[in-house]
N, C-alpha and C positions, 0 to 999 in steps of 0.2 A: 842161175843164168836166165832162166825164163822171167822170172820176177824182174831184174836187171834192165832185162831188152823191153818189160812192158814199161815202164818207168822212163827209160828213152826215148820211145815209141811217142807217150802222153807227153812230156815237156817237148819234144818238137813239134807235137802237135799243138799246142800252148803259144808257142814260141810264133808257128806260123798264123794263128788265130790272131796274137798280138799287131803283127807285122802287116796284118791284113787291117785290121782298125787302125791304123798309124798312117796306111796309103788312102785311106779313103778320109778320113778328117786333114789331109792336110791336099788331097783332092778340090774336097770342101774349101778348104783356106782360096785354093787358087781359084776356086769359080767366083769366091768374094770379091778378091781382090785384081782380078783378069793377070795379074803375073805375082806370084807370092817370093819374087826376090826383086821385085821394084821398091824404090825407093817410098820412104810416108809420104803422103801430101801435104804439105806444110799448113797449118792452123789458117785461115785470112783473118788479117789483125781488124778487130770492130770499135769501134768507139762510139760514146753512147751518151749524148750528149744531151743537157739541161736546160729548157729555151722558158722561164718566168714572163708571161706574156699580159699586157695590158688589152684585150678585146671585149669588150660588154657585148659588141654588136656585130661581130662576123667571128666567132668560136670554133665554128665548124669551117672558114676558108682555113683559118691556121691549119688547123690539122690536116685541111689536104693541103697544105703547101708542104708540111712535113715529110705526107705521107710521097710526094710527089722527088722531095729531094731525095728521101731515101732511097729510092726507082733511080734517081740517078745516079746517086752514090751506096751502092749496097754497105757495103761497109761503116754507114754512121747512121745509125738510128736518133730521134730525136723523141727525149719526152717532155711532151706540149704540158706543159703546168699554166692556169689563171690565175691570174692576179683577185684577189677579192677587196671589198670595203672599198672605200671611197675615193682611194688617190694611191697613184703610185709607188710615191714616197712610203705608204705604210706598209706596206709589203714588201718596200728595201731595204728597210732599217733593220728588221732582225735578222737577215738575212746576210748584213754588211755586219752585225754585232757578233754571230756567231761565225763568220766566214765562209756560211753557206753557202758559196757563191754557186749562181746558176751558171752557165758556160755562155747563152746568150738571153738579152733583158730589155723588158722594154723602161724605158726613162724617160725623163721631161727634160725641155731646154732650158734648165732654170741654172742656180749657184749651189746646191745641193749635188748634182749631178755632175758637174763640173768639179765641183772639191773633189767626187770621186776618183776624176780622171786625175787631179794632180798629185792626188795619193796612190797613183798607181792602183786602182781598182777596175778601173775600168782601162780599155786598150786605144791606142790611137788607133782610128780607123782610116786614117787619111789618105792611104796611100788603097786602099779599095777603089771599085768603079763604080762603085757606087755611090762615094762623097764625089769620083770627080763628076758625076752625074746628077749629082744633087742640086736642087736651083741657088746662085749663087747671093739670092736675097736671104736665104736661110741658113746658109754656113754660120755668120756670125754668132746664132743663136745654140749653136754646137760646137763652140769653139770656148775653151778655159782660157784664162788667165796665162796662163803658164801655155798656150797656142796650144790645147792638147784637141786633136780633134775628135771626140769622144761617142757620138751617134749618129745617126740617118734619120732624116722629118719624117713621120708617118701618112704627111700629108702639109699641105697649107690649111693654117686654123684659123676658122671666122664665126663669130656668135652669130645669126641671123635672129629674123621672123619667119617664121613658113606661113603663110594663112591659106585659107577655101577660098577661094575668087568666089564660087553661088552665096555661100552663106555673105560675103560684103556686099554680093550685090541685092542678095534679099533686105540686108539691113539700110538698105541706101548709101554705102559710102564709097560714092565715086572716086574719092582722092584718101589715097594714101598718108595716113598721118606723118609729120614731118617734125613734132615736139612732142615732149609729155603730155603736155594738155588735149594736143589733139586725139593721141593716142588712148586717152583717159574719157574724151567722147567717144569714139569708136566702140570702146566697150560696151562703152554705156547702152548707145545702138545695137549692138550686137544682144545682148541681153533684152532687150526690150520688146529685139525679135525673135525671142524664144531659143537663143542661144548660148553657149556655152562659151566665151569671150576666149579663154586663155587656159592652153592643160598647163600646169608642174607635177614635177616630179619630187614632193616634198620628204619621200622615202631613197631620196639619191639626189643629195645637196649639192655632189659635182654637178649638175646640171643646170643648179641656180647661183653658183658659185661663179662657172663658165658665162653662162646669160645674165639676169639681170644686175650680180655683184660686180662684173668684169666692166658691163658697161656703163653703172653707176658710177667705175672707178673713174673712166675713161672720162665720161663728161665734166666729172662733178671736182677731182682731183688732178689728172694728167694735163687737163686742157689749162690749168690754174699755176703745172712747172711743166711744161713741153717739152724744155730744154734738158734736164736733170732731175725727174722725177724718180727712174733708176735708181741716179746717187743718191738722193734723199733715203731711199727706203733701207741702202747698203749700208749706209754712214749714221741710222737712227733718228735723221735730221727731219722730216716728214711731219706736218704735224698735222692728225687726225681727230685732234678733237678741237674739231669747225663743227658749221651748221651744213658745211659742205659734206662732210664724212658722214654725219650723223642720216642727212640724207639721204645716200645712199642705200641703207638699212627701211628708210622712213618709206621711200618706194614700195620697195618690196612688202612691205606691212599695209598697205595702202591698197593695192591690186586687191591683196587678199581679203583687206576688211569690207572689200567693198562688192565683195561676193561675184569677182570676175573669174572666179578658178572653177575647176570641178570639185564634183563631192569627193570629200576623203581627199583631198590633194596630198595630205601630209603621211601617205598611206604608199602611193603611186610610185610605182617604182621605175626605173629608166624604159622596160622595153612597154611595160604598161601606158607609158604617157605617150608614146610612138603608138602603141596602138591605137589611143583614144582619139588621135589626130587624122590620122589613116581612116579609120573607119567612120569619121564625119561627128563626131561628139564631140568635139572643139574646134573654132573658128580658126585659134590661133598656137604656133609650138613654137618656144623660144629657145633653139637649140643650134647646133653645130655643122656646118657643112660637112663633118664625118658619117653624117646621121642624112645624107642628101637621097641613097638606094632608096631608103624606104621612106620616106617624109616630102619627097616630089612623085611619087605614086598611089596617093588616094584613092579609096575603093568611089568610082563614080565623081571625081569632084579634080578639079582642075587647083593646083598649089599656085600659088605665088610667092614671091619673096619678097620682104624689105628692110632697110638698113634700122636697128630697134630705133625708135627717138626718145634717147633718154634725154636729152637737150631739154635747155629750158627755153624759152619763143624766143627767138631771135637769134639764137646759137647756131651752130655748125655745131653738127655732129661728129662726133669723135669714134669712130666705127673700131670694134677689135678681131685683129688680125696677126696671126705668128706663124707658129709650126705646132702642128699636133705631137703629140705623144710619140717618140722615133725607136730603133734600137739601140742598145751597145754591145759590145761583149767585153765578157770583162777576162782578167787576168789569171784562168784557169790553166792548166795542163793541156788542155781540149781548146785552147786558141784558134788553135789552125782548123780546126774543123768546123767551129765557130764560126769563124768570119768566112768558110764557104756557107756555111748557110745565111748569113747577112746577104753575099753577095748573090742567092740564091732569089732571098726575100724581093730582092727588089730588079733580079734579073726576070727566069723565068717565070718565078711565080708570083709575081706582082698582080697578075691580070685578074689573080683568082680572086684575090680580095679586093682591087682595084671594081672589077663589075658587080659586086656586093656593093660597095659600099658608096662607089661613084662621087667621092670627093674629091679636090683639088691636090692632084700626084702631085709631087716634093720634086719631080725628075725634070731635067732639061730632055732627055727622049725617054719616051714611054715604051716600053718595049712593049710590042704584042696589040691584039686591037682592044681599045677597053670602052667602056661605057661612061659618060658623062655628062651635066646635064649645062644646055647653054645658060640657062638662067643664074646657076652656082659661079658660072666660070665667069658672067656677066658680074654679078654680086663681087665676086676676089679683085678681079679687074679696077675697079670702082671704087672699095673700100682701101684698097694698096695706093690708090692715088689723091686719099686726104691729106690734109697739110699734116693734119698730127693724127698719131694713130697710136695705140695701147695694146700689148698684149694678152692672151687669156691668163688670168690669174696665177696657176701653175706655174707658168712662165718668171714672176716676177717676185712673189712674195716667199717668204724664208720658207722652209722645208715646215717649220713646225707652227708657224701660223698659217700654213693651210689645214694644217689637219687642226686648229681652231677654229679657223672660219670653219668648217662644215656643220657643228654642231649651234656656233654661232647664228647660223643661218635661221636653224630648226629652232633655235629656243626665239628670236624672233617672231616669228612664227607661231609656234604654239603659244606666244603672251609671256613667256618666263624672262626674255629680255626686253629694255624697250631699246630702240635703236640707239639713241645715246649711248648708253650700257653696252653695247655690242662694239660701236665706234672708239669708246674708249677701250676695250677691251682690246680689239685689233691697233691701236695705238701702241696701246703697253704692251703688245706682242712683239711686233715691227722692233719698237727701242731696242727692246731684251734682246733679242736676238741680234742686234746689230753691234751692241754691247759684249755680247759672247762671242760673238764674231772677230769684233777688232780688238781682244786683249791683247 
């Protein structure tokens, strides 16, 4: 009986040991949970979306415009992807080949981008407030075939000249050249007064592609069909082997041989030739009203602008002007979350990359106060009210002849083509593709 009762004795004493770690861990539970028979808190749904971005020259506004809409919207994160190499298009094609579609993209207003949209790849954006606030000289240029409304302008695009007002005026040139020839003394002055005439970027061919190709196209071929130069290049009809086309190329080889660039030009890469400009080591930058933040702020030296004169004496010039590089989003699961960050892009956070970059907004109201510069807005003005006007290259030429003209450019250039060669080549590009086009 003794042994019995001590045996009872230990397992209630067991029993009540147990019951006592059982009140205190589930103690524990309630002090986690402030009440341990409330309901769970439901998961907040995230979505995580994919934005393929075309920026060379404001990387870091994107990302805070990212990080900006995420603050508004917790629930969708955004991963900011560049775009690399030389053009758009190159970066959409594998992309579109293996279906990797990003959720939002930057595109060009070209017939490449547009077949996207009619293929259902990309989304009509139309009904956003952002197309209806978009300016209505640039709809057309983001509008398919098939009326699909497919992106947003990144801006109004215009090739300019930027130059040094001292260095012209050390060189003696009071007046602004108005032709090739004149432009081709100007150098010459400028050189003679110990300067550096003209940077390129011969390490980023988009640049010479956008300037001096776009506006050799503009004087030497556009001004030649005004009316259906467009059709011509869609339908194959175009014919570019003239003295006119060959031209074109003959310019650009011309500059170069004649020792108006910097050293290494063929070396220079986009934000490099922005620097050389800025910090007073070339007279003159043949670039982009995208590119207006930093290239109308010289370290010590006062910018001007003027319309390039690729013209030959006695011409009007044929100035180019479009839409810069816009977004779309395309035809993901993550649509809707998508086109709130479109309408993001160009709502609240426009301002952040707008005062970077201080080119010509794409909006009929600008949301926010942004920075601008009158001379740019002077320049658009001016160049939008020529009789004939041509757009930047991007814009017009097949998807797979620009990514020929770039290297096209460079062998130029380095002596492995001579302009002819290059003109005929971009001929037989143009056909070919117009050919694959209309089977």
């Amino acid at each position: 009986m003794g042994d019995a009762r001590i045996k009872r004795t230990a397992g209630r004493a067991v029993f009540l040991l147990f019951s006592g770690l059982l009140s205190c861990l589930l103690a524990a539970c309630d002090q986690d949970t402030g009440n341990s028979f409330s309901p769970a808190t439901p998961a907040v749904a995230r979505t995580r979306l994919t934005a393929l971005v075309w920026a060379p020259d404001w990387p870091q506004e994107m990302h805070r415009i990212a990080d900006e809409f995420h603050r508004e919207h917790p629930d969708i994160t955004v991963d900011v992807q560049f775009m690399i190499g030389n053009s758009v298009e190159e970066n959409l094609k594998p992309k579109i080949a293996t279906r990797n579609l990003p959720d939002l993209v930057s595109v060009n207003p070209n017939a490449y981008s547009a077949e996207l949209a009619d293929q259902g790849i990309l989304a009509d954006v139309g009904d956003t407030a952002a197309w209806n606030n978009m300016l209505e000289l640039l709809k057309p240029d983001w509008t398919s075939r098939h009326a699909k409304r497919y992106g947003i302008s990144g801006g109004v695009a215009a090739t300019l000249v930027y130059y040094n007002k001292e260095m012209f005026r050390q060189a003696g040139i009071a007046t602004l050249p108005a032709n090739f020839e004149e432009f081709l003394a100007a150098c010459a002055a400028l050189r003679k007064a110990g300067f550096t005439p003209m940077v390129w970027t011969g390490a980023f061919p988009n640049t010479l592609a956008n300037g001096p190709f776009s506006f050799g196209f503009a004087n030497n071929i556009v001004t030649r069909h005004p009316a259906d130069w467009k059709a011509r290049i869609a339908d194959g009809s175009l014919d570019l082997k003239t003295g006119a086309a060959v031209d074109i190329f003959a310019k650009i080889k011309l500059i170069a041989d004649k020792g108006y660039l910097q050293r290494d030009y063929m070396n220079t890469s986009y934000d490099e030739g922005i620097h050389l400009f800025t910090e007073g080591r070339a007279a003159m930058a043949f670039e982009g009203t995208w590119s207006a933040g930093a290239l109308m702020h010289g370290k010590d030296f006062s910018t001007g602008v003027f319309m390039p004169p690729w013209n030959a004496p006695g011409e009007t010039i044929v100035p180019v002007i479009g839409s810069e590089t816009g977004f779309a989003v395309c035809e993901t699961r993550n649509k809707k979350a998508a086109l709130q960050f479109l309408e993001f892009i160009y709502g609240k956070g426009f301002t952040i990359q707008q005062n970077k970059r201080q080119n010509i907004a794409p909006l009929k109201l600008v949301p926010g106060k942004s920075a601008s510069d009158p001379q740019i807005i002077d320049y658009v003005q001016r160049a939008s009210q020529a009789p004939v006007t041509a757009g930047p290259y991007y814009s017009y030429l097949p998807t797979n002849t620009i990514a020929l003209l770039h290297p096209l450019l460079q062998d130029v250039l380095f002596g492995k083509k001579t302009p002819r060669q290059a003109a005929l080549a971009l001929n037989a590009s143009i056909r070919h593709e117009a050919r694959t086009e209309n089977k």
